[in-house]
C-alpha positions in Angstrom: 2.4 -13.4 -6.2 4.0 -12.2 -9.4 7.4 -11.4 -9.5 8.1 -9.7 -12.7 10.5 -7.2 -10.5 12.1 -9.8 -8.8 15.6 -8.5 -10.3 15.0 -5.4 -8.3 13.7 -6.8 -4.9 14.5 -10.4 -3.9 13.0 -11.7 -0.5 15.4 -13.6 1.6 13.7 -16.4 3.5 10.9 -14.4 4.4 7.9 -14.8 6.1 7.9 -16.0 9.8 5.8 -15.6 12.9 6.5 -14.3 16.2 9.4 -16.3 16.7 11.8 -14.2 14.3 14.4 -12.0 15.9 12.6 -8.7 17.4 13.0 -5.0 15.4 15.5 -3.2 16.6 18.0 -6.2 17.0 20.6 -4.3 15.3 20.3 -0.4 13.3 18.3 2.2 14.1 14.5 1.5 14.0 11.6 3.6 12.9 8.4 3.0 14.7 4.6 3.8 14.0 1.2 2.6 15.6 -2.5 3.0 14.5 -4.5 5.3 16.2 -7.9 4.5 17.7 -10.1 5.7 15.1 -10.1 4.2 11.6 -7.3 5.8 9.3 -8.9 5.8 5.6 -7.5 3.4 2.8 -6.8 5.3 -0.3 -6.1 2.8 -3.3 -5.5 4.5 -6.9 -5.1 2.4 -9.8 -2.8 3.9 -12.3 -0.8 3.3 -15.3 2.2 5.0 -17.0 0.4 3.8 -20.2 -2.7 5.9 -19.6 -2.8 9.2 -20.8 -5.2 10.4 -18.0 -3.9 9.1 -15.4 -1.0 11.5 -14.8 -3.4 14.4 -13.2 -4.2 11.4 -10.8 -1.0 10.3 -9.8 -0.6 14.2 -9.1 -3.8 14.3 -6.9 -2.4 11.7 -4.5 1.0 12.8 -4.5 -0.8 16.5 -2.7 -3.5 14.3 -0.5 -0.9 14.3 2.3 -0.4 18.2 2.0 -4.2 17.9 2.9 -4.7 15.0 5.0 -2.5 14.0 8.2 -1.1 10.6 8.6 -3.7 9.5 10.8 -6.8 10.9 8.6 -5.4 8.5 5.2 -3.1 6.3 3.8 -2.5 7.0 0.1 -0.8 4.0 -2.0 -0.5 4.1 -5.6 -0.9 0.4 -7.6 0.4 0.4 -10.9 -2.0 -1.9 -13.1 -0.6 -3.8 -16.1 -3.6 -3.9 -18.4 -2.2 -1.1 -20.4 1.3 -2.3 -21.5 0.7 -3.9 -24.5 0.2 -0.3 -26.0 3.7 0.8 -26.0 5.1 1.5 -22.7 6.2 -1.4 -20.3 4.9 0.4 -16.9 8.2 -0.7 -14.6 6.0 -0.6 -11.6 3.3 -2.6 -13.1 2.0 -5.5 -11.1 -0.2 -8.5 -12.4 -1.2 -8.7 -8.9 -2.7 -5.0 -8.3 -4.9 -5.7 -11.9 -6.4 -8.7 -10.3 -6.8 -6.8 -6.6 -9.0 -3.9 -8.5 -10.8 -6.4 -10.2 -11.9 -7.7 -6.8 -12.7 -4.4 -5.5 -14.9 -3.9 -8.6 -16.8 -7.1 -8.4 -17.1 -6.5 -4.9 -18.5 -2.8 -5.6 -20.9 -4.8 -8.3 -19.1 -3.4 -11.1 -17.7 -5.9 -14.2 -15.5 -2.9 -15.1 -12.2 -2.3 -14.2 -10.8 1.2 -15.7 -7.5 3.5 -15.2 -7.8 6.1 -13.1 -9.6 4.5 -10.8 -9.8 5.5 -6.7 -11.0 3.0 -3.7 -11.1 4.5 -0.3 -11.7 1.6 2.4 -12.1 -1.0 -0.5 -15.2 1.1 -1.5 -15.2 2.9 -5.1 -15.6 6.6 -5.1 -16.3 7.7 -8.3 -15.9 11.4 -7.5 -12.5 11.2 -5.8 -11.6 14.7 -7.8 -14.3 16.4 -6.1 -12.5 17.6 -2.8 -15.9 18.0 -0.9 -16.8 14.4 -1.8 -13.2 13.2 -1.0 -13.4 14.9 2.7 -16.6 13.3 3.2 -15.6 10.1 2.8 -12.6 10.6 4.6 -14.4 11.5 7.5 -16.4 9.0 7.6 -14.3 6.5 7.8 -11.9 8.4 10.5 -15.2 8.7 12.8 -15.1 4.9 13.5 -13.5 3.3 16.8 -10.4 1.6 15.2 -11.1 -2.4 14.9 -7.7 -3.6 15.1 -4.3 -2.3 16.1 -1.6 -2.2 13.7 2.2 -1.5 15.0 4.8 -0.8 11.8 8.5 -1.0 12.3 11.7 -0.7 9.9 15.0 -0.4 9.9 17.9 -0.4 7.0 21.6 -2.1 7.7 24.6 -3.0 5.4 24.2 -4.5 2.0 21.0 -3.2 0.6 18.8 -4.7 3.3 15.4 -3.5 4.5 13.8 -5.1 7.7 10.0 -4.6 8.3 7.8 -5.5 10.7 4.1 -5.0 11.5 2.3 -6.5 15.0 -1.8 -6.8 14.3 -3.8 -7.3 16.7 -8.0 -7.8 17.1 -9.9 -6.9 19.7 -12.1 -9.5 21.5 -15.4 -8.5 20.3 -14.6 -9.2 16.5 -17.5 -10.8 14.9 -16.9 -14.7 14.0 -17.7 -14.6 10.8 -15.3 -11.8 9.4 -12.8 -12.9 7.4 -9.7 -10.5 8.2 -6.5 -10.6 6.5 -3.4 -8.0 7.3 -1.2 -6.7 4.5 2.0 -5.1 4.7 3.3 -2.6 2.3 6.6 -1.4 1.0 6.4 2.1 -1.5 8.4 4.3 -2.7 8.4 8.2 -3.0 9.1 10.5 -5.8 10.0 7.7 -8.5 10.8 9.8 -11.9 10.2 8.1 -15.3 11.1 9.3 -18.9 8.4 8.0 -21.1 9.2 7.4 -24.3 6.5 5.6 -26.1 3.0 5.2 -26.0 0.5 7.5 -24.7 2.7 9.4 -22.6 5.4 9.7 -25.1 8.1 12.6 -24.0 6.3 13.3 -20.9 8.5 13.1 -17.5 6.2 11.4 -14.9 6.8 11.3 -11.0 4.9 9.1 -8.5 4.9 9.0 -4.8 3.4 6.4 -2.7 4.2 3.8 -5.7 3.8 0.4 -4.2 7.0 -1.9 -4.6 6.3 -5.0 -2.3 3.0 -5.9 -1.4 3.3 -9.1 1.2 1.1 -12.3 1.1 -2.4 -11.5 3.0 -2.0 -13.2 6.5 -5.0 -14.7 8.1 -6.0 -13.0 11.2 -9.0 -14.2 14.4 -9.1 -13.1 18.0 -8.7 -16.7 18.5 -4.9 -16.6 17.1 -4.2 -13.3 19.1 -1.5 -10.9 17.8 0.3 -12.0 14.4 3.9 -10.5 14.0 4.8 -10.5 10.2 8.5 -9.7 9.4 10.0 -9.7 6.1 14.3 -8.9 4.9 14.0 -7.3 1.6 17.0 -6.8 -0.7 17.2 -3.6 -2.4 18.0 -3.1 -5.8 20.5 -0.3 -6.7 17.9 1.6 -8.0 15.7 2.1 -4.8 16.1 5.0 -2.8 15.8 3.8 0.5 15.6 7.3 2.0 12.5 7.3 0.1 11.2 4.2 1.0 8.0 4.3 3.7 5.5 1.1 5.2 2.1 0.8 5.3 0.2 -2.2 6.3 -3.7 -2.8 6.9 -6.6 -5.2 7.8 -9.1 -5.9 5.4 -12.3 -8.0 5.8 -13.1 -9.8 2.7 -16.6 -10.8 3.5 -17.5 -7.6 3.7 -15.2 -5.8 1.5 -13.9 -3.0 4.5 -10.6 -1.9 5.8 -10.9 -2.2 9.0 -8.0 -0.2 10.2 -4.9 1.5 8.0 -1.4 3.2 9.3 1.4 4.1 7.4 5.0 4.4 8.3 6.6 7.6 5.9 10.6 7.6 4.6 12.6 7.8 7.2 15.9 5.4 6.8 18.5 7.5 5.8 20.6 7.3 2.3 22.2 4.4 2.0 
């Protein structure tokens, strides 16, 4: 994991199993489960160094004005491919580059390109054609769900941010998937001045920008439920009232999100 942000976000001793102390163990906690169909993945791969990617980052920023929470889950990865032209994009992760590559070597492409849409891991080319977009969409929401997914947060003192997410297989998993669960920290309506490059003088806001994208944890029906919880410390330029989860299970063999749910802002200013 790359952690050219760390200044912003540091992760206190972090990553532990179903022994940690439950959500809810002090604060008020938000709560969110999958339902039992499959909630779409909606991946764009974006750059405040591209010139066209601006009319994208607006597109995502309305799919939830067309979409319910339990039809998609829109994030918003910031690639950093595009910095060496003149603008440093501050949500720019080496990590999200080397995650679309994957998805394009995956989707047999050698090409990696900004603005560039995944739903479900799968490329879709024509993701400003609404029709197509819907299509796809519904597609994916007509499959039974094939995992359960349970999303929890809750804010105290000090800048902190605790986040939880339960996944959990059913029995009749095949044996040779290999499933990983992801949890997601982002971050709505982010404003930046630009002030060189290709987006010189232009005023750009994102919503759904990821901030904290966890290390993948193995999953199996074997292992049963996993429980991944993670203390983040927030830097004094995150809005935590704007601050949502998402967290999903992905089968690499295959290249499929198997099941998707998102958590929306709703920790109150600190």
């Amino acid at each position: 994991m790359f952690w050219r942000w760390s200044i912003l976000l540091s992760l206190l001793p972090v990553l532990s199993l179903a022994d940690a102390a439950p959500a809810g163990a002090t604060g008020a906690t938000c709560e969110r489960s999958s339902p039992r169909h499959t909630v779409a993945l909606i991946e764009l791969y974006t750059s405040e160094g591209c010139s066209s990617c601006p009319p994208a980052d607006r597109w995502l920023s309305m799919l939830p004005s067309r979409f319910g929470p339990d039809q998609l889950v829109p994030l918003s990865l910031h690639v950093d491919y595009w910095d060496y032209i003149g603008w440093r994009d501050p949500f720019a992760q080496r990590q999200f580059t080397e995650r679309q590559r994957r998805l394009a070597s995956l989707a047999g492409s050698g090409t990696v390109y900004t603005p560039e849409v995944f739903a479900g891991m799968r490329e879709l080319r024509a993701w400003r054609d609404g029709a197509v977009l819907g299509r796809r969409v519904q597609e994916i929401n007509s499959k039974p769900a094939r995992a359960d997914i349970t999303l929890a947060m809750r804010a105290e003192g000090g800048g902190l941010l605790h986040a939880e997410v339960r996944f959990t297989l059913p029995a009749a998993m095949p044996a040779r998937a290999e499933l990983q669960g992801v949890l997601v920290v982002f971050e709505d309506k982010r404003v930046s001045e630009v002030s060189r490059g290709e987006n010189r003088g232009v005023t750009l806001v994102h919503d759904h920008v990821v901030r904290h994208w966890s290390e993948p944890v193995a999953l199996s029906v074997e292992a049963g439920t996993k429980t991944l919880r993670q203390q983040l410390k927030l830097g004094n330029d995150w809005n935590r009232s704007k601050l949502g989860l998402a967290a999903f299970v992905q089968d690499l063999r295959t290249g499929e999100v198997l099941q998707a749910v998102s958590l929306p802002a709703c920790l109150p200013a600190a």
